[in-house]
Backbone bond lengths (Angstrom), bond angles and torsions (degrees), N, CA, C in turn:
res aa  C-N    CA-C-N  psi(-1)  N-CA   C-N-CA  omega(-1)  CA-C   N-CA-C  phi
1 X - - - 1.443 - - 1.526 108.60 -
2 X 1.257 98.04 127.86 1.985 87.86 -179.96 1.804 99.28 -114.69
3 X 1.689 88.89 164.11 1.510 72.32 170.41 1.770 114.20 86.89
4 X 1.108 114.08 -28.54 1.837 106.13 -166.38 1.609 102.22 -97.94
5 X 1.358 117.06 135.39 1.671 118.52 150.53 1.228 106.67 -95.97
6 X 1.449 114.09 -156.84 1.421 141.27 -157.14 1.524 120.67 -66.04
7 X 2.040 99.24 -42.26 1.226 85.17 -146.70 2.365 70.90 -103.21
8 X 1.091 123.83 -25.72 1.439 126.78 -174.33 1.487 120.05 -28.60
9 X 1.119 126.69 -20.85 1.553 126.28 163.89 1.498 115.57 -48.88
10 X 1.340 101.45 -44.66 1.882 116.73 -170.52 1.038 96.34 -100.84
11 X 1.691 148.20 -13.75 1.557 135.35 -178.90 1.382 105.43 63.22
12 X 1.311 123.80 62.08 1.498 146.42 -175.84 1.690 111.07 -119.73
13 X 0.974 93.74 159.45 1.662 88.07 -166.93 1.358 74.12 -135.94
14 X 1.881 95.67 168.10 1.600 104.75 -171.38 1.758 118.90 -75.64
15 X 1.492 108.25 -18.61 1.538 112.46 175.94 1.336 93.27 -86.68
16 X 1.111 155.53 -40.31 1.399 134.80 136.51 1.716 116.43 6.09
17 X 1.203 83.54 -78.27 1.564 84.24 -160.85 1.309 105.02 -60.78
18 X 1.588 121.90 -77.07 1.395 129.33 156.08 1.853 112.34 25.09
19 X 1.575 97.03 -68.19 1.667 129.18 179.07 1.282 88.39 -21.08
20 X 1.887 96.09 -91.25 1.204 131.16 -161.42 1.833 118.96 -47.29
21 X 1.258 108.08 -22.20 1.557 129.05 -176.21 1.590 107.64 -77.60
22 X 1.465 100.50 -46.00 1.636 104.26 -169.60 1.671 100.80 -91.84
23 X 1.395 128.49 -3.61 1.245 122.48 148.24 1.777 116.53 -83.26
24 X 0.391 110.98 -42.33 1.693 105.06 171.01 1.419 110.97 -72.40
25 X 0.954 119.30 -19.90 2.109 117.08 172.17 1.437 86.80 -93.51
26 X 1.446 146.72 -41.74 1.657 121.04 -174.80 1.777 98.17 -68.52
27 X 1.049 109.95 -39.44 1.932 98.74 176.22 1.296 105.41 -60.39
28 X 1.353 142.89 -65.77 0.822 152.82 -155.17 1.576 113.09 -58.87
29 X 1.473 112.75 -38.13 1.036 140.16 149.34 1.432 127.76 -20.88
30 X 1.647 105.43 -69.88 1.527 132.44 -148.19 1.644 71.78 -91.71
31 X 1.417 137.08 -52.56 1.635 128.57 -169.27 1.492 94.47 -55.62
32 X 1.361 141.21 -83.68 1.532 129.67 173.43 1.116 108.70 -0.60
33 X 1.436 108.95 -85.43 1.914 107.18 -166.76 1.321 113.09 -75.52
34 X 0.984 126.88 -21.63 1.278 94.23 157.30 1.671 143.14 -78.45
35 X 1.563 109.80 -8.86 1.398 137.64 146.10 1.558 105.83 -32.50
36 X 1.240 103.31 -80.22 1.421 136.57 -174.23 1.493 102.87 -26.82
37 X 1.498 93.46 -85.00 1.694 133.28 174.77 1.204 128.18 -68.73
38 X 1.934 127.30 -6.26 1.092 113.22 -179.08 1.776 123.52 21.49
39 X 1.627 123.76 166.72 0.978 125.10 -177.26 1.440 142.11 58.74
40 X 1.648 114.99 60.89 0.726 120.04 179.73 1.606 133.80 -120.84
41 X 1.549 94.19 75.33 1.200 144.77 -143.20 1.683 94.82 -67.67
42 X 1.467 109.19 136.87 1.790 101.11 -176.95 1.463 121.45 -69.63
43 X 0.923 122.36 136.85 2.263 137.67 -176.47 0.801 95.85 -101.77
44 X 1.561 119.77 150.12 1.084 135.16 172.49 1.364 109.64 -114.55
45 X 1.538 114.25 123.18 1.769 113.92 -166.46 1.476 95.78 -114.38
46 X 2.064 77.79 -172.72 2.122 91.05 -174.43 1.390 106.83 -55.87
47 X 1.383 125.07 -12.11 1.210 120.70 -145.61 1.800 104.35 -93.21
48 X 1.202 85.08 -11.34 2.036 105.12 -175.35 1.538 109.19 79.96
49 X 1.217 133.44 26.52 1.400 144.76 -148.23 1.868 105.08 -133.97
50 X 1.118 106.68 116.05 1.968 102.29 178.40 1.017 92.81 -92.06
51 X 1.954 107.03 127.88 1.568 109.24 176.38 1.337 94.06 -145.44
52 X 1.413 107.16 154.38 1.402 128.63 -179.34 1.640 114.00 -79.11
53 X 1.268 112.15 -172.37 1.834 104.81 174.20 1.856 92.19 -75.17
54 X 1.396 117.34 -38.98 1.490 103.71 -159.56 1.798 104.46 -94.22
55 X 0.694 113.95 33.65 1.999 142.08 -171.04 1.850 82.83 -123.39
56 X 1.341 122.79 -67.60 1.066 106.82 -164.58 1.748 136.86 -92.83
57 X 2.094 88.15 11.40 1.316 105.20 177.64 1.241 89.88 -77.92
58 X 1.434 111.68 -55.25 1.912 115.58 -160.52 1.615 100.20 -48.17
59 X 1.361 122.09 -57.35 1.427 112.54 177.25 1.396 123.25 -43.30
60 X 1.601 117.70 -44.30 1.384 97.02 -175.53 1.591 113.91 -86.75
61 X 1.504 120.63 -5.73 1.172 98.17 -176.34 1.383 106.34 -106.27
62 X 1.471 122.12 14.02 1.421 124.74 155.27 1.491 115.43 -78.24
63 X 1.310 105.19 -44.12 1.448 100.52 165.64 1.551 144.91 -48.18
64 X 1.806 92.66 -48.28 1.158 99.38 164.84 1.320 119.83 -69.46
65 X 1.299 134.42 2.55 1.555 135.58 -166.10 1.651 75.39 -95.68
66 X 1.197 144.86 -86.61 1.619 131.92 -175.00 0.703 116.48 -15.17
67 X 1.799 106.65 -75.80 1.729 98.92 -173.32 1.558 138.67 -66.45
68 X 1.573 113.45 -7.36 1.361 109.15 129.21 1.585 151.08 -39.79
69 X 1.473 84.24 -65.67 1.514 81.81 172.99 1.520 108.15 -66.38
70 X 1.253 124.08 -35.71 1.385 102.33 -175.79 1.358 124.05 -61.33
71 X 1.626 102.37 -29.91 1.305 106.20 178.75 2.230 117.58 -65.82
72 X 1.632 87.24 -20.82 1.510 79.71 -178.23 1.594 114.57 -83.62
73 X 1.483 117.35 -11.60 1.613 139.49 176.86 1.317 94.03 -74.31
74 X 1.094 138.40 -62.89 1.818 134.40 -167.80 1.427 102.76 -81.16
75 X 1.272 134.91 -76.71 1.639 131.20 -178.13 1.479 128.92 -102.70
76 X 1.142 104.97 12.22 1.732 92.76 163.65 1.641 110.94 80.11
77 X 1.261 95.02 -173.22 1.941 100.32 163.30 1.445 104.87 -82.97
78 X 1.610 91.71 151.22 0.789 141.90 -17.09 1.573 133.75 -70.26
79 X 1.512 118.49 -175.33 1.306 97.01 -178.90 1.772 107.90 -120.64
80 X 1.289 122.03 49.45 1.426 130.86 -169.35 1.598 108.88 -82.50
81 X 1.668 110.87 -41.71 1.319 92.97 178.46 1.719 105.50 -85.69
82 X 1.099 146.38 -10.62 1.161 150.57 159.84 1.565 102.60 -46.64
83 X 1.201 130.59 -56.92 1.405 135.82 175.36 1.659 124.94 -65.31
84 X 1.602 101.81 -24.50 1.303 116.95 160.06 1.664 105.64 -67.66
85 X 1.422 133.81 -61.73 1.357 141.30 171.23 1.227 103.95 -38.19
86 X 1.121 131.38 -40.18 1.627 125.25 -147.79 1.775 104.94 -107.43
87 X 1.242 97.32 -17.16 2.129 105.47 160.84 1.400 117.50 -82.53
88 X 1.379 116.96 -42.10 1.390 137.02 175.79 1.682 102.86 -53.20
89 X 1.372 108.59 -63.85 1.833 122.38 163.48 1.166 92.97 -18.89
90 X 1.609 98.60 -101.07 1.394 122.14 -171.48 1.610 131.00 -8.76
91 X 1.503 99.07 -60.74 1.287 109.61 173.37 1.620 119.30 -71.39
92 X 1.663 126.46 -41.91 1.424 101.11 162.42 1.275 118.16 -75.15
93 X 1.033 147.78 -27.02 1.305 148.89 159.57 1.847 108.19 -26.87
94 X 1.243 131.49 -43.89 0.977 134.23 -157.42 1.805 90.93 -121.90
95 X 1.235 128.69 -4.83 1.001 112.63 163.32 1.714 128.63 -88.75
96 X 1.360 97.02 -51.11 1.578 123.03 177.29 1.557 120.80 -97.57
97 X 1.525 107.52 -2.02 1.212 90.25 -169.92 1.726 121.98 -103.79
C-alpha cells in the first residue's frame, strides 16, 4: 500500500480523531468522578428535566455538535467562536441545568 497513514482506511482527518478522543476522555472522565464522588443524584434544571452529571454530559456535547455545525452553516472556518459557544453551553448546561 503506498501512500496510507493511520487514520486513511476510514477517511478521517486528524481533528476527526482528536473529536472522537476528547469524547471518550469526557466519558471516561465522568466514570472517574463518579468513582471518586459517587452520587450523582438527579437535579432538577431551568429546563424542567431531572438529569444526572452523565444526562448533562450528553446535553452539552449534543449541543455543542449544533452549535458547530451551525456555526460552520453561518461563518465558515474558522471554528473558534463556535468553540467559544460550545464552553459557554457547556458550563450552563452543567451549572443550571
Amino acid at each position: 500500500m503506498e501512500n496510507t497513514t493511520l487514520l486513511s482506511w476510514m477517511a478521517w482527518t486528524w481533528p476527526t480523531a482528536f473529536f472522537f478522543i476528547f469524547v471518550f476522555g469526557c466519558i471516561a472522565g465522568m466514570g472517574v468522578w463518579e468513582y471518586y464522588v459517587p452520587g450523582g443524584s438527579p437535579r432538577h434544571g431551568i429546563f424542567g428535566l431531572n438529569t444526572t452529571r452523565g444526562d448533562r454530559l450528553f446535553i452539552t456535547l449534543l449541543g455543542s455538535a449544533f452549535i458547530f455545525l451551525a456555526w460552520l452553516g453561518l461563518y465558515g472556518l474558522p471554528l473558534w467562536g463556535g468553540l467559544v459557544l460550545a464552553l459557554i453551553w457547556g458550563f450552563i448546561v452543567f451549572k443550571w441545568v
